[in-house]
C-alpha positions as CSV (number, residue, x, y, z in Angstrom):
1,X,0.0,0.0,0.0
2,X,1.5,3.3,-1.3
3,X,0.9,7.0,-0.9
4,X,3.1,8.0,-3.9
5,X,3.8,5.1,-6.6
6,X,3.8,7.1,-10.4
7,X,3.3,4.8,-12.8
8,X,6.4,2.9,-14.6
9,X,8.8,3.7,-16.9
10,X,7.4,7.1,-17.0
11,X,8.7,7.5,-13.6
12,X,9.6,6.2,-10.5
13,X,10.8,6.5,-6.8
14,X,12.0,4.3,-4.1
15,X,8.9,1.9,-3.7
16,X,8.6,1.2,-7.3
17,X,12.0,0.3,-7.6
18,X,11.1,-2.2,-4.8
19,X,8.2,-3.5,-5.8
20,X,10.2,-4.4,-9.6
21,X,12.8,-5.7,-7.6
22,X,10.1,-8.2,-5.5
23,X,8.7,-8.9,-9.3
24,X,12.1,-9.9,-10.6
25,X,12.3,-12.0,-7.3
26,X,9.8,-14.0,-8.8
27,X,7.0,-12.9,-6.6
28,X,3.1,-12.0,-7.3
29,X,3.1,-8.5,-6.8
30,X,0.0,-6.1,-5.9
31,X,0.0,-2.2,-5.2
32,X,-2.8,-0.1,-3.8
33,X,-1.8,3.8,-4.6
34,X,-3.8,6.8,-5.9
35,X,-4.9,6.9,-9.6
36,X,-2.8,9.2,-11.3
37,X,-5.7,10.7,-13.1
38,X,-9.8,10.0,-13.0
39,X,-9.3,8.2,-16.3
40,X,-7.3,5.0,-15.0
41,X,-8.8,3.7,-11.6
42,X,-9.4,0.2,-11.2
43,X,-7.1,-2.8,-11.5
44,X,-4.3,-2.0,-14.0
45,X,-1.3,-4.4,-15.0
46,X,1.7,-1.8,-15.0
47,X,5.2,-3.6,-16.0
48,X,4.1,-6.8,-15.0
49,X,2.8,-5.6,-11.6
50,X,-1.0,-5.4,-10.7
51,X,-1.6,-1.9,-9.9
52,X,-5.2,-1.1,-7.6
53,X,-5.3,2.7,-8.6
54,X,-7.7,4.2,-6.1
55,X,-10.0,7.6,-6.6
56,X,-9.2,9.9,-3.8
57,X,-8.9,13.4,-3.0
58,X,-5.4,15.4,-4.3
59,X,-2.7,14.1,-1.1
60,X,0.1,16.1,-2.5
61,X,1.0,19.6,-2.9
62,X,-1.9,20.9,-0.9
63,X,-2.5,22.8,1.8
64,X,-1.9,20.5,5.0
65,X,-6.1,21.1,6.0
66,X,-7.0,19.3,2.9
67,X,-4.3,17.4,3.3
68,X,-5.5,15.8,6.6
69,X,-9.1,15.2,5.6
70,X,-7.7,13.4,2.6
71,X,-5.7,11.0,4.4
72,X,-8.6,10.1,7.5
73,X,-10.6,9.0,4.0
74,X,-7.6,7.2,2.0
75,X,-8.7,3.9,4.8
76,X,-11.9,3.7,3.4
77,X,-11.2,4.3,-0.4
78,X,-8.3,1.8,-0.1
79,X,-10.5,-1.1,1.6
80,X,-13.4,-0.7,-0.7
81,X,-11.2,-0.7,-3.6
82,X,-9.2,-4.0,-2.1
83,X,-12.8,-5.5,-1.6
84,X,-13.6,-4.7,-5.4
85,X,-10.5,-6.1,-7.4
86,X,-8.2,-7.9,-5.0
87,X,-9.3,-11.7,-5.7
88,X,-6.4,-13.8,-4.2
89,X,-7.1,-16.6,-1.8
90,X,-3.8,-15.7,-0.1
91,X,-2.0,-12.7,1.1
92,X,2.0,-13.6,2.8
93,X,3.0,-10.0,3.0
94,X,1.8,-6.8,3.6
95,X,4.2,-3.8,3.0
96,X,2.8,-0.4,4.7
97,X,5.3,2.5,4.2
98,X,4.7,6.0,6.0
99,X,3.5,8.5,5.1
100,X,0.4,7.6,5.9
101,X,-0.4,6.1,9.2
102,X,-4.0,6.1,8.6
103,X,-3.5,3.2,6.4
104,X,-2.8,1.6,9.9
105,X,-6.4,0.2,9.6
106,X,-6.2,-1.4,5.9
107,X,-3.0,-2.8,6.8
108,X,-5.1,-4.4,9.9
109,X,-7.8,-5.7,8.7
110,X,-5.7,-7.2,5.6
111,X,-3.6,-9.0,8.3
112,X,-6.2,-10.4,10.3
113,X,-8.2,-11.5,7.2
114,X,-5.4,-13.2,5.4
115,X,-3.2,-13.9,8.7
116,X,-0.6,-12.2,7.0
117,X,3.0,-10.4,7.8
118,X,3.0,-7.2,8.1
119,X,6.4,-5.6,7.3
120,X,6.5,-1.3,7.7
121,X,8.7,0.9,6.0
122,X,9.3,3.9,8.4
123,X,9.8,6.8,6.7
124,X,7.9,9.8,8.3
125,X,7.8,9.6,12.2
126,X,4.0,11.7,12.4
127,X,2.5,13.3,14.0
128,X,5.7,14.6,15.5
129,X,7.0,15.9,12.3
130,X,4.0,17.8,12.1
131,X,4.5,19.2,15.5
132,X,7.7,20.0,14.8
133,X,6.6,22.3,11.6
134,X,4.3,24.2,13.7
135,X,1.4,21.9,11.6
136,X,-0.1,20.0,14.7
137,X,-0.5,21.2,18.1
138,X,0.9,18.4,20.5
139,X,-1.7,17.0,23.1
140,X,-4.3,18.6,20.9
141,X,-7.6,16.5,19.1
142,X,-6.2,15.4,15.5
143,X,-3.0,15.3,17.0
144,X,-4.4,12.3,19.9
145,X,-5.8,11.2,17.0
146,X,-3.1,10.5,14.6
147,X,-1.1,9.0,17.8
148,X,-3.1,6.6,18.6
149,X,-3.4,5.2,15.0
150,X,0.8,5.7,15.3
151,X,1.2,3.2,18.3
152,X,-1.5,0.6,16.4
153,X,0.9,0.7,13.5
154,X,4.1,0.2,16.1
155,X,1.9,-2.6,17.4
156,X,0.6,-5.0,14.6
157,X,3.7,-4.4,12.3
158,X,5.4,-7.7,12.2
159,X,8.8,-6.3,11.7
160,X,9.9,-2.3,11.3
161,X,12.4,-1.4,9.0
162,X,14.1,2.1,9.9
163,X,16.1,4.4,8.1
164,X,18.7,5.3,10.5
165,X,20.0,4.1,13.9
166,X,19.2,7.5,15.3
167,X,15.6,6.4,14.1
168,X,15.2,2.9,16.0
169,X,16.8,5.2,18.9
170,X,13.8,7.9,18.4
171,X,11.2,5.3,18.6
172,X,12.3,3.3,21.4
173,X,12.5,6.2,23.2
174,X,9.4,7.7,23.0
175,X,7.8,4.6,22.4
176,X,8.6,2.3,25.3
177,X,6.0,-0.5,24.7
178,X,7.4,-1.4,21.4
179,X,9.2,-4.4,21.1
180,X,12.8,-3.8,20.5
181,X,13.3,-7.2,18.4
182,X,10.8,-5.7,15.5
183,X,13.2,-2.7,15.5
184,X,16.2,-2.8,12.2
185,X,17.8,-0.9,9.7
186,X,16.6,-0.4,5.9
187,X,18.4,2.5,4.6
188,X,16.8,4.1,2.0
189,X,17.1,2.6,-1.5
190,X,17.2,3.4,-4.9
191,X,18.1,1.7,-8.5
192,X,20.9,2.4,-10.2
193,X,21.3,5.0,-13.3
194,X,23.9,4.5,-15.6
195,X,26.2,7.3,-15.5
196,X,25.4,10.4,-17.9
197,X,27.8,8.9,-21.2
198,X,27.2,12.4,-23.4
199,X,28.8,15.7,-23.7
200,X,28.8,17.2,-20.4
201,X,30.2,20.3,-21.5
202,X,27.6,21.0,-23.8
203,X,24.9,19.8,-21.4
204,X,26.5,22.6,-18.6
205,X,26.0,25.2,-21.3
206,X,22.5,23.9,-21.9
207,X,21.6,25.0,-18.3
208,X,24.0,28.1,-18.2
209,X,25.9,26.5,-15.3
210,X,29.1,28.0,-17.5
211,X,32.1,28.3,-14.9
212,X,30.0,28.5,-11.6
213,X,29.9,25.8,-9.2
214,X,26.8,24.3,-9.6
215,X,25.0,23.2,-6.1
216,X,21.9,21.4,-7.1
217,X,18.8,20.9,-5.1
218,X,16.6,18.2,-6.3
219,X,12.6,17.5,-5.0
220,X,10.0,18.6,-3.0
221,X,9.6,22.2,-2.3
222,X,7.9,22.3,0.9
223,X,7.8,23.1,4.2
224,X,10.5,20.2,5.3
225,X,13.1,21.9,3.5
226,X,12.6,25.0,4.5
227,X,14.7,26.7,1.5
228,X,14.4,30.0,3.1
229,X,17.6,29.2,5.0
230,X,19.5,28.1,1.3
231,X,18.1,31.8,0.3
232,X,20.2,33.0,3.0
233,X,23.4,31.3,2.0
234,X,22.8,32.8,-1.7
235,X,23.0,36.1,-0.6
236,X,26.1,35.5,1.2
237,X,27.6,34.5,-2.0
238,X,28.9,37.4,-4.4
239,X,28.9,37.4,-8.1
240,X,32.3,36.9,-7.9
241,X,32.0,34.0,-6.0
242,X,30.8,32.1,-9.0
243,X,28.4,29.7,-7.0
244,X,25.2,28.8,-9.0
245,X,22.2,27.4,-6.7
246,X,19.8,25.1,-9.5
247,X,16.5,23.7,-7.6
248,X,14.6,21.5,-9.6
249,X,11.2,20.4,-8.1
250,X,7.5,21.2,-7.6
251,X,5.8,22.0,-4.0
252,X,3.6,23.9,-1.6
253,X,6.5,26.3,-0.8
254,X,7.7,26.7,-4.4
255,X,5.7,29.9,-5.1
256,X,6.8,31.5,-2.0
257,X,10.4,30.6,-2.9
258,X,10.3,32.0,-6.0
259,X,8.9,35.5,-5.0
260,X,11.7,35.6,-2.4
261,X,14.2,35.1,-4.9
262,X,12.7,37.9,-7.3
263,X,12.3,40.1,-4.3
264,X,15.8,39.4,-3.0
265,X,17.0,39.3,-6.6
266,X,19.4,36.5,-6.2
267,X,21.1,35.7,-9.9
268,X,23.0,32.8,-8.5
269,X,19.7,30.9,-7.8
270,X,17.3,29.5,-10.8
271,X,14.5,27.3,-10.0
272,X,12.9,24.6,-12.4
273,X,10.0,22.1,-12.6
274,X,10.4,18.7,-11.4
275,X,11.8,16.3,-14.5
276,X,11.8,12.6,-15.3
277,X,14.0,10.6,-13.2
278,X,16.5,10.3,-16.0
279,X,16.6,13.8,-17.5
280,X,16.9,15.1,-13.7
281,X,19.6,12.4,-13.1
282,X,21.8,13.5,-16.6
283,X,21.6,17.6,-14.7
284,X,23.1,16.0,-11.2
285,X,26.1,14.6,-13.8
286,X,27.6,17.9,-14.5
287,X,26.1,20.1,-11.1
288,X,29.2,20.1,-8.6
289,X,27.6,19.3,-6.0
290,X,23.8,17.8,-4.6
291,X,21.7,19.9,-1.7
292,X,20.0,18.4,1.3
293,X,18.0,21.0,3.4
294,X,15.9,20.0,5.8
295,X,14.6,22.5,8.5
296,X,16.4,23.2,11.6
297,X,13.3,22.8,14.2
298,X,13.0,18.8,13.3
299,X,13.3,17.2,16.1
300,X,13.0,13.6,14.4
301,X,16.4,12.2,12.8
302,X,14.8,12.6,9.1
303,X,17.2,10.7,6.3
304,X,16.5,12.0,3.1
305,X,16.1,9.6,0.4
306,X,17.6,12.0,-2.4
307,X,21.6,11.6,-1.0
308,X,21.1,8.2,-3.8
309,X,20.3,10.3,-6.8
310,X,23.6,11.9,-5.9
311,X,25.9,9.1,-5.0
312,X,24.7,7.9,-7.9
313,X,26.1,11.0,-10.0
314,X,29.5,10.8,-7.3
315,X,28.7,14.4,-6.5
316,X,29.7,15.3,-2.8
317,X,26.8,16.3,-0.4
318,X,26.4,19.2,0.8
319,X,23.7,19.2,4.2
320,X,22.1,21.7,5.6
321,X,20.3,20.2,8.2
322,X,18.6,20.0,11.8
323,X,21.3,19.3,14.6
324,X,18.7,16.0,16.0
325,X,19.2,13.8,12.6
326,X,22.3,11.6,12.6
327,X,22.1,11.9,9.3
328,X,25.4,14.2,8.8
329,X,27.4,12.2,11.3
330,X,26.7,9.5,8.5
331,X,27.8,11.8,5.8
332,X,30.6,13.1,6.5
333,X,32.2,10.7,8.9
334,X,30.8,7.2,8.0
335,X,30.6,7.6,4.5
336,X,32.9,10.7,4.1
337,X,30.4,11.4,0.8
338,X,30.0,15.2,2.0
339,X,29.5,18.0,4.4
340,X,26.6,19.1,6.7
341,X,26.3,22.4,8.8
342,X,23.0,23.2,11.1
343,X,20.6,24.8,8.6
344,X,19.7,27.9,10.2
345,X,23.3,29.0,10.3
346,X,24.1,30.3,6.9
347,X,27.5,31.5,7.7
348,X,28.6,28.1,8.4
349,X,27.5,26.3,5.4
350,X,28.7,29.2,3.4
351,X,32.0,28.1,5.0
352,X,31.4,24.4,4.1
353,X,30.8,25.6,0.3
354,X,33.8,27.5,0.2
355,X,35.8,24.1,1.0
356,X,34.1,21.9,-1.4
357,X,34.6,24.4,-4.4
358,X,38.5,25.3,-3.2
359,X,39.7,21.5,-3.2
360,X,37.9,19.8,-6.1
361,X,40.2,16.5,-5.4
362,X,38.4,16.4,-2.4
363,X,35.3,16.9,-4.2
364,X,36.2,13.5,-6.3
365,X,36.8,11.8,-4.0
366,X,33.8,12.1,-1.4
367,X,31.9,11.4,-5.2
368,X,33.9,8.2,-5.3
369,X,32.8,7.1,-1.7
370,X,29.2,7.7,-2.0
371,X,29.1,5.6,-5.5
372,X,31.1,3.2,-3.9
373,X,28.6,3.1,-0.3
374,X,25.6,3.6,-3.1
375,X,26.3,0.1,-4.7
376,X,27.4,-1.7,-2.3
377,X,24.8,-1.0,0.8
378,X,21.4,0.7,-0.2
379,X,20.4,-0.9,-4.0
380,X,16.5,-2.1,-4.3
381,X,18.3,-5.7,-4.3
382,X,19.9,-4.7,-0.5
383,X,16.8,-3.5,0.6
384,X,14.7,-6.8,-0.8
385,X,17.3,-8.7,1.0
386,X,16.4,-7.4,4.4
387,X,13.4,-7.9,4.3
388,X,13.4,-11.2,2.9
389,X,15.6,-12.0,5.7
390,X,13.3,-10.6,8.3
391,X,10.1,-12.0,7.6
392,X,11.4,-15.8,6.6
């Protein structure tokens, strides 16, 4: 059951590259996701996977009220839509990602009906990521709400496959009935791209990155990543600098980024639409280096799943992120792939820019160790193997 899962080859993201990767496994495969459009709902075969594609109300890119009342309904849409084309005598796995925890009750009712496993792929840690953005009020009604469905989930989940040490640390802390042994690691994933084989000169001139040193930002423009704070680097930067920031995404903040940028008039930072997976992967290639932002009031150690779009390129990393996630500690001292700084401290990633376009053999060679920990730790095939492993 999936909140995002676009439709394949036309493009793709983490769960679709597991779910092909479960397919070439040699297992029966169904999703339950959102129909991308009114026209294709109902039971579609998609690459050789069976696809449930479920009428609901817009979950992305919307204002979080809408938002909300849109995922309380996903449960019943999802169930009556199971009930209508899902016709198998037996079910052996379920596999629930968050976002969203109201799903908890599908996932349920599934398990119970078919005395399944239920495997969860925790991703967003909610409500408390809402809290953190100011979105939620803790102790308040939806947030009681969405907590209670967050310790079902903890509770029927079989086995609980977290992103980050720092993750299993969160829960078990703030969760203290959960059992321990359910608790494991699965990284974020992604499928390899082969590397961009054309003229990257010409493709650099394409996007007027010319001479500058291209810092690319790649994804949702929202209120996570609070790009306000990469707004504040910018202007640190002089034209002389020759530092070029190229986001490339769609989101609820993008507007609001945009008119800060014209009001600011920042010429080192250009802002595209999202692209297909491939196109967007070729512009990572020849950018210098790949953006994480996340905003600095998180509380939750959040991982984000675009660092593998740029290992994949072996572009260094360059974080600006909450000081609560462990996820620069894995950055720059586990995988040496990067730098981080605390994201609401411009100066100081200003300063960590300044060292990644100074020493470009260093540069190289933090591209060289995220390829290297890219193929060799956090592949679909890795990620399939975990959880094989888990529930067998």
């Amino acid at each position: 059951m999936a909140l995002a899962y676009p439709k394949i080859p036309k493009s793709s993201n983490l769960y679709t590259d597991l779910m092909e990767e479960f397919r070439d496994q040699g297992h029966e495969v169904f999703i339950v996701a959102p129909a991308v459009n009114d026209s294709e709902v109902g039971l579609i075969n998609e690459e050789g996977i069976s696809v449930i594609r479920v009428k609901t109300l817009p979950l992305l890119n919307v204002n979080p009220i809408k938002k909300g009342i849109a995922n309380v309904l996903l449960p019943y849409q999802y169930k009556k839509a199971i009930k209508k084309y899902f016709k198998s005598d037996s079910l052996d796995l379920i596999i629930m990602p968050t976002p969203p925890i109201s799903l908890v009750d599908v996932a349920s009712w599934l398990k119970k009906k078919y005395h399944s496993k239920l495997y969860l792929i925790l991703r967003d840690i909610f409500p408390q990521n809402a809290v953190d953005l100011g979105l939620l009020k803790k102790g308040g009604l939806f947030y009681n709400f969405f907590r209670k469905k967050e310790q079902l989930l903890y509770d029927v989940a079989d086995e609980i496959g977290c992103m980050s040490q720092g993750n299993i640390d969160y829960v078990v802390r703030h969760n203290p009935n959960v059992k321990k042994e359910k608790l494991h690691l699965l990284p974020n994933w992604q499928k390899e791209i082969p590397q961009f084989d054309g003229d990257k000169i010409a493709l650099r001139k394409k996007y007027n990155f010319d001479d500058n040193f291209v810092i690319i930002f790649g994804g949702n423009i929202g209120l996570p990543q609070k790009l306000e704070n990469i707004l504040a680097v910018a202007e640190l930067h002089q034209p002389d600098d020759k530092v070029l920031f190229f986001i490339v995404g769609q989101g609820t903040e993008k507007t609001k980024i945009e008119s800060l940028v014209r009001e600011k008039n920042l010429k080192n930072v250009v802002i595209k639409n999202s692209l297909p997976r491939e196109d967007y992967q070729n512009i990572i290639s020849v950018a210098d280096c790949g953006l994480i932002s996340l905003h600095e009031d998180f509380t939750i150690p959040n991982i984000p799943s675009k660092s593998l779009s740029y290992f994949n390129a072996k572009i260094p990393i360059l974080a600006a992120i909450d000081e609560n996630t462990d996820y620069g500690i894995h950055i720059q001292d586990e995988v040496k792939a990067g730098a981080w700084a605390p994201s609401n401290k411009p100066n100081l990633i200003k300063e960590k820019i300044d060292l990644l376009r100074t020493n470009p053999q260093l540069c190289n060679e933090m591209g060289e160790n995220g390829y290297r920990y890219f193929v060799n730790n956090v592949t679909p095939k890795h990620s399939y193997e975990v959880i094989d492993k888990r529930i067998n």
